[in-house]
C-alpha positions in Angstrom: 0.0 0.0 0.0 1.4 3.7 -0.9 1.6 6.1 1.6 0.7 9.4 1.6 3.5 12.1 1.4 3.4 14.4 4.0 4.7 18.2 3.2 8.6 18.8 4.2 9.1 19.8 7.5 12.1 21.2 9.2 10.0 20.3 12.0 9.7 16.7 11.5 13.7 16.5 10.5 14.4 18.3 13.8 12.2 15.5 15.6 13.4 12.9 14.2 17.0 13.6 15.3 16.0 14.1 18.9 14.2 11.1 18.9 16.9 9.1 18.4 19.1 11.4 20.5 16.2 11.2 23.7 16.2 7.2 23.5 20.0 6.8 23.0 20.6 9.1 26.5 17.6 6.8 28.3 19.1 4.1 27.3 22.5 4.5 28.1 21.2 6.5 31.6 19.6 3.5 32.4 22.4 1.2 31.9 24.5 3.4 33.9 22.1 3.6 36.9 22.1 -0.4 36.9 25.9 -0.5 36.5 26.1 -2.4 33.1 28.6 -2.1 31.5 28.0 -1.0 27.6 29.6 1.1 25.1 27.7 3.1 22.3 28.4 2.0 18.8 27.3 1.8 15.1 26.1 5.4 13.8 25.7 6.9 16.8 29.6 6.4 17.5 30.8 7.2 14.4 28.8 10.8 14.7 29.8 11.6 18.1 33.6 10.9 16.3 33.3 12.9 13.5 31.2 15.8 15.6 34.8 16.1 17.6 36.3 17.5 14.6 33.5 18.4 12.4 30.0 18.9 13.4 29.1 20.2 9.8 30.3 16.5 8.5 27.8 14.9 11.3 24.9 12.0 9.8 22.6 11.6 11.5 21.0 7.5 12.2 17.6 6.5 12.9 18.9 3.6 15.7 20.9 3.1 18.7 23.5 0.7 18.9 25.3 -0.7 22.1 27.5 -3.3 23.1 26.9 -5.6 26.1 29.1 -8.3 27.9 26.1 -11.7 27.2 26.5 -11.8 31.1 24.5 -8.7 31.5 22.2 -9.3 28.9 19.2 -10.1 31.5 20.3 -7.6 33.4 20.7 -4.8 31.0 16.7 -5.8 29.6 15.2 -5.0 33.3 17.1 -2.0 33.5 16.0 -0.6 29.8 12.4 -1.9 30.3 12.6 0.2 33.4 13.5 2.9 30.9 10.1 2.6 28.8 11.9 -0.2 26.4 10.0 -3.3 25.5 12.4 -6.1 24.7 12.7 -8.2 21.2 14.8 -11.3 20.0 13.9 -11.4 15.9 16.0 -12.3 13.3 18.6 -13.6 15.4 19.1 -9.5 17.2 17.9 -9.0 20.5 16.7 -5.2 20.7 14.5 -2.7 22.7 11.7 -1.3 20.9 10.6 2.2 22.1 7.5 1.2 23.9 5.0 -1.3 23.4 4.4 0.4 19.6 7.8 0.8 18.8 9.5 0.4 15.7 12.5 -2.2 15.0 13.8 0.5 12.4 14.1 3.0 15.5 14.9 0.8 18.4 18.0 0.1 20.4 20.1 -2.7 19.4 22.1 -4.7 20.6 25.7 -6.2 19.8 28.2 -8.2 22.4 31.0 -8.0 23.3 33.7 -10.5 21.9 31.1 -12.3 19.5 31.3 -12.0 16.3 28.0 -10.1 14.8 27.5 -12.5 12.2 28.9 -15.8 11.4 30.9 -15.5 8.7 32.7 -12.5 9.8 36.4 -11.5 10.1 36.4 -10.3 13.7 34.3 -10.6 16.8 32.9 -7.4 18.5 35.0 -5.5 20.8 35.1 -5.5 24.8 33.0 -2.7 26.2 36.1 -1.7 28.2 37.9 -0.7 24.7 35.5 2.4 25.1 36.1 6.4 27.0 33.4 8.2 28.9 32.8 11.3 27.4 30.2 13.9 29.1 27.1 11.9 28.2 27.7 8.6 27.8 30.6 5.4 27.3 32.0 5.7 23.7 33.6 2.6 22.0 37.1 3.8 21.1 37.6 5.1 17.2 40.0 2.1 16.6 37.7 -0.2 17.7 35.0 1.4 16.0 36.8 1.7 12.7 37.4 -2.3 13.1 33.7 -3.1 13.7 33.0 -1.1 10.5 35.4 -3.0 8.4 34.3 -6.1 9.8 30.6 -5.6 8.4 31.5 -3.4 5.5 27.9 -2.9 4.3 26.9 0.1 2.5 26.4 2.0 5.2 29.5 1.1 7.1 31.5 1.9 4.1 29.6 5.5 4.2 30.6 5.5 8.1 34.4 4.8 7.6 34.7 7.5 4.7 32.8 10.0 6.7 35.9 9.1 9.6 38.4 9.8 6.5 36.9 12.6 5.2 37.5 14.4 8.6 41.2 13.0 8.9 40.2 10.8 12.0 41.7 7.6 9.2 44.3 7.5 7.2 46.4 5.4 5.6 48.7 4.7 8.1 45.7 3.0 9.7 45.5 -0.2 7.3 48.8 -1.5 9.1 46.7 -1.7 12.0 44.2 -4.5 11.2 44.5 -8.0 9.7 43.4 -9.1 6.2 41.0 -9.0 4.6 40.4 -5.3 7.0 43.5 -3.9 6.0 42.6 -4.3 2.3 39.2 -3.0 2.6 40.4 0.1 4.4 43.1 0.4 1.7 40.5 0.4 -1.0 37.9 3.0 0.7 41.5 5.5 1.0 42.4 4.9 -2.7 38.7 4.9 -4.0 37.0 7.5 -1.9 34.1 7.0 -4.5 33.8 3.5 -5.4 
């Protein structure tokens, strides 16, 4: 069924963004009230990265993304329910919708620690402790984060890393950091920005 366009709004862009900004500082308030251990990743990371040297270069993402230790899983799902969140396990993701209407395009999802994401990928996730606090919430560190992105390399995460090399946060001398196949993929996103 075709929906019906609704007229531009600056409004509605506005809203949008602080939607996502309100439930990613609920979530990660809650977490830190219960003492979970987390990290923010995934868009929401790589924006608060580029924002430190750019803020002009900032996209914006319509989730939240966090890493948990498995061990804290049932613990981190009372504190976020506590938090408004109504929890989900589909398509092999556990997530938090934003109520009991929530939307699995806008909810928080979740990724842990030293698993690997999907099956057939290079690298496992992070620990949460590779992350820094900064003044509003625990931020995976930009290595880390720049390893999670070449470890999915989907559009998107392709669009993330050369956002981070647009500002100068990645260079070259980065791809000596990481094991094949990441160091290649880096390598190709530095020599063909627009491939």
């Amino acid at each position: 069924m075709k929906q019906a366009l609704l007229d531009a709004s600056w409004e509605r862009m506005i809203s949008a963004v602080e939607r996502v900004r309100e439930r990613l500082l609920r979530a990660t308030g809650a977490l830190e009230r219960a003492g979970i251990p987390y990290a923010v990743v995934g868009g929401n990371a790589i924006a608060a990265w580029v924002s430190r040297v750019d803020e002009g270069a900032v996209r914006n993402t319509k989730d939240v993304d966090l890493l948990l230790r498995r061990e804290n899983l049932s613990a981190a799902i009372r504190a976020l329910e506590s938090a408004g969140f109504v929890h989900r396990h589909a398509l092999r993701v556990d997530m938090l919708l934003d109520g009991p209407d929530g939307n699995v395009r806008d909810g928080v999802h979740l990724v842990f620690a030293g698993e690997k994401v999907r099956e057939h990928y290079a690298a496992a996730a992070p620990e949460v402790s590779d992350s820094e606090a900064t003044p509003t919430f625990r931020l995976l560190s930009l290595e880390a984060l720049v390893r999670m992105k070449l470890t999915s390399f989907r559009d998107r995460d392709r669009v993330h890393l050369r956002d981070l090399i647009d500002v100068g946060l990645v260079d070259s001398s980065w791809c000596e950091r990481f094991p094949e196949p990441l160091s290649s993929r880096l390598q190709q996103l530095i020599a063909f920005p627009e491939d």
